[in-house]
C-alpha positions in Angstrom: 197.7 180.8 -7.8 196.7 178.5 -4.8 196.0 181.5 -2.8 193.4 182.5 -5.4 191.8 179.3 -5.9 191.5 178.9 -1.9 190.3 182.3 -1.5 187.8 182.3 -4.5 186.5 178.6 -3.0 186.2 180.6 0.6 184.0 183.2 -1.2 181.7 180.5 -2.9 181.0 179.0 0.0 180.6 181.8 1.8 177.7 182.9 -0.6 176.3 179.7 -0.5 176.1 179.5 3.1 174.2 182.9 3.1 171.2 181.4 1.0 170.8 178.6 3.7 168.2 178.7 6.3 169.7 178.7 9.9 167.9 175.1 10.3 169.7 173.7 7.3 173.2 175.1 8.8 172.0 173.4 12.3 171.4 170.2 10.9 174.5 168.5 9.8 173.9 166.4 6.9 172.7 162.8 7.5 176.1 160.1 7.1 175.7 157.1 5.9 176.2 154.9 8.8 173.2 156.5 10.0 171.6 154.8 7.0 171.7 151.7 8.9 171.0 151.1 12.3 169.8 148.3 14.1 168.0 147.3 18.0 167.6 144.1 18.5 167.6 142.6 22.1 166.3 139.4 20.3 167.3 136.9 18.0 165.0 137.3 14.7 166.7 135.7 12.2 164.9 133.7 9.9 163.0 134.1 6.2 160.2 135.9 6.1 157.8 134.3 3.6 154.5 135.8 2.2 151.4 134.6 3.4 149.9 135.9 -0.1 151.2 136.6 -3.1 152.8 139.9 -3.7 153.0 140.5 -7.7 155.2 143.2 -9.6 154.6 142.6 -13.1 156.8 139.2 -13.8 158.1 139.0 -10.3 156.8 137.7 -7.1 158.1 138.4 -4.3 159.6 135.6 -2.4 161.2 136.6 1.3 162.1 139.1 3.3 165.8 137.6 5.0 166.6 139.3 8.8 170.1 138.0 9.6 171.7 137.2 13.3 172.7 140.3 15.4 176.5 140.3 14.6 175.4 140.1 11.3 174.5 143.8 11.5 177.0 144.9 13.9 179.8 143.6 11.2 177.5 145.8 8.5 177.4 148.7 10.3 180.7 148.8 11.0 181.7 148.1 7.3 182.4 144.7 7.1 180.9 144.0 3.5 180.2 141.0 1.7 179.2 140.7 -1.8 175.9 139.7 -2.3 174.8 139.9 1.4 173.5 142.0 4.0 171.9 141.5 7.4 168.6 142.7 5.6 167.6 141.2 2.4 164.5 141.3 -0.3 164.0 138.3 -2.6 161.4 138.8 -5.7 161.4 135.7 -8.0 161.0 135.9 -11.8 157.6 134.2 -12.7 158.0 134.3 -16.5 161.7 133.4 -16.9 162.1 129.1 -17.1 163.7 127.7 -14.5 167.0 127.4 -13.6 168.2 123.7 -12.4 170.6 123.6 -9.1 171.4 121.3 -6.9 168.6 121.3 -4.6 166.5 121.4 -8.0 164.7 123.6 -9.6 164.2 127.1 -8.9 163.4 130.5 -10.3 165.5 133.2 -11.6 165.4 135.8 -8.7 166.3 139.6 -7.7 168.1 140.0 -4.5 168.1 143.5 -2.7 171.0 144.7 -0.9 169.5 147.5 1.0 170.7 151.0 0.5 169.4 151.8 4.2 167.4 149.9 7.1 166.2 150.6 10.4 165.4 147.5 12.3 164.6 147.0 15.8 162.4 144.0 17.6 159.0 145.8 16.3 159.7 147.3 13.5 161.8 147.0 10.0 162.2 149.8 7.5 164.2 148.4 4.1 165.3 151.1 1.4 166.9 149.2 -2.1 167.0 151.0 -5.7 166.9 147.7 -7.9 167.9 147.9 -11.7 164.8 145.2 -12.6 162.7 146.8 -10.0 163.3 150.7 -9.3 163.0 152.0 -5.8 161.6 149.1 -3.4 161.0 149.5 0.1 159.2 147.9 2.9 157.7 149.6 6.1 156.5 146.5 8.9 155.6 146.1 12.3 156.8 142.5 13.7 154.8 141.0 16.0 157.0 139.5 19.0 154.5 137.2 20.6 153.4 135.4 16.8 157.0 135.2 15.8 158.3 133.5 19.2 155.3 131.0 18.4 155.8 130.3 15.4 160.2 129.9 16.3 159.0 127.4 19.0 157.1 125.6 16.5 160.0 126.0 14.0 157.6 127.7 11.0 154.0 128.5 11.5 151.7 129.7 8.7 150.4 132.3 10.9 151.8 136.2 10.0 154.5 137.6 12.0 155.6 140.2 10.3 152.7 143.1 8.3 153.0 146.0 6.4 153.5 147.9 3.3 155.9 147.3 0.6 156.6 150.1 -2.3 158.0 148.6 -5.5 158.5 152.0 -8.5 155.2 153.9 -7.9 153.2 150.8 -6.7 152.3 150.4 -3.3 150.8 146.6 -1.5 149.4 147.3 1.8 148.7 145.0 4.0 151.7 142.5 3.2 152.1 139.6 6.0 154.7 137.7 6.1 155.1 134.1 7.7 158.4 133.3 9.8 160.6 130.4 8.5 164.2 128.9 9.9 165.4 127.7 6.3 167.6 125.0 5.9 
């Protein structure tokens, strides 16, 4: 009986492979450490915070978060923690009331663990699929000489990072986002 299953599996892939093009069956499929990737020969940690507001509906967005380098070495090599991730989106809830901590008040918000980035020190690509939000995903160039300015003078309003950020079927060109330390 195994011999049958094994051979009858054989023969359905077999078939399957035939109706392939030869550059499908050269190109392996892409793994999903390759979904992440990271080149970053500086340090550019920080929030990123909108220089203008970015609307979706209810929600605003309200930072892009770049963690420290062995942040996404320990990513890419699987080390996972709930609720974090070397590359982050924040979008706060504008209609909701707000929500008292310790620090105060603040917003209800939507954080974005991404399903794939690509970052290096001029560019970051972020790829999330949000339940509140559907498929969000952010395309930037960062400028290197604006965002060691602006770390030197620990927050600057000026933009460090611009691009374009798709949120469903809605696209916002021309995002720019301020650098900020945080706490």
């Amino acid at each position: 009986m195994r011999t049958g299953i094994a051979l009858a599996a054989g023969l359905l892939l077999a078939v399957a492979a035939c109706g392939r093009s030869d550059r499908a069956a050269e190109t392996p499929p892409p793994t999903r450490a390759a979904a992440f990737s990271h080149a970053l020969p500086e340090d550019i940690s920080g929030y990123y915070l909108p220089t203008r507001e970015v609307r979706v509906d209810n929600w605003r967005l309200h930072h892009v978060f770049m963690g420290q380098v062995p942040d996404f070495i320990a990513w890419e090599a699987g080390g996972r923690t709930p609720g974090f991730a070397p590359v982050m989106i924040e979008f706060e809830d504008m209609t909701g009331p707000p929500l008292a901590t310790d620090a105060g008040e603040r917003r209800r918000r939507l954080r974005l663990i991404p399903a794939a980035y690509a970052v290096t020190d001029r560019e970051v690509r972020f790829a999330a699929l949000s339940g509140g939000l559907d498929e969000v995903s952010f395309e930037g160039r960062l400028d290197q000489d604006a965002l060691s300015h602006a770390r030197r003078n620990l927050g600057d309003e000026g933009a460090v990072l611009k691009g374009r950020l798709k949120v469903g079927n809605r696209t916002f060109d021309g995002v720019s986002l301020r650098w900020w330390a945080g706490d």
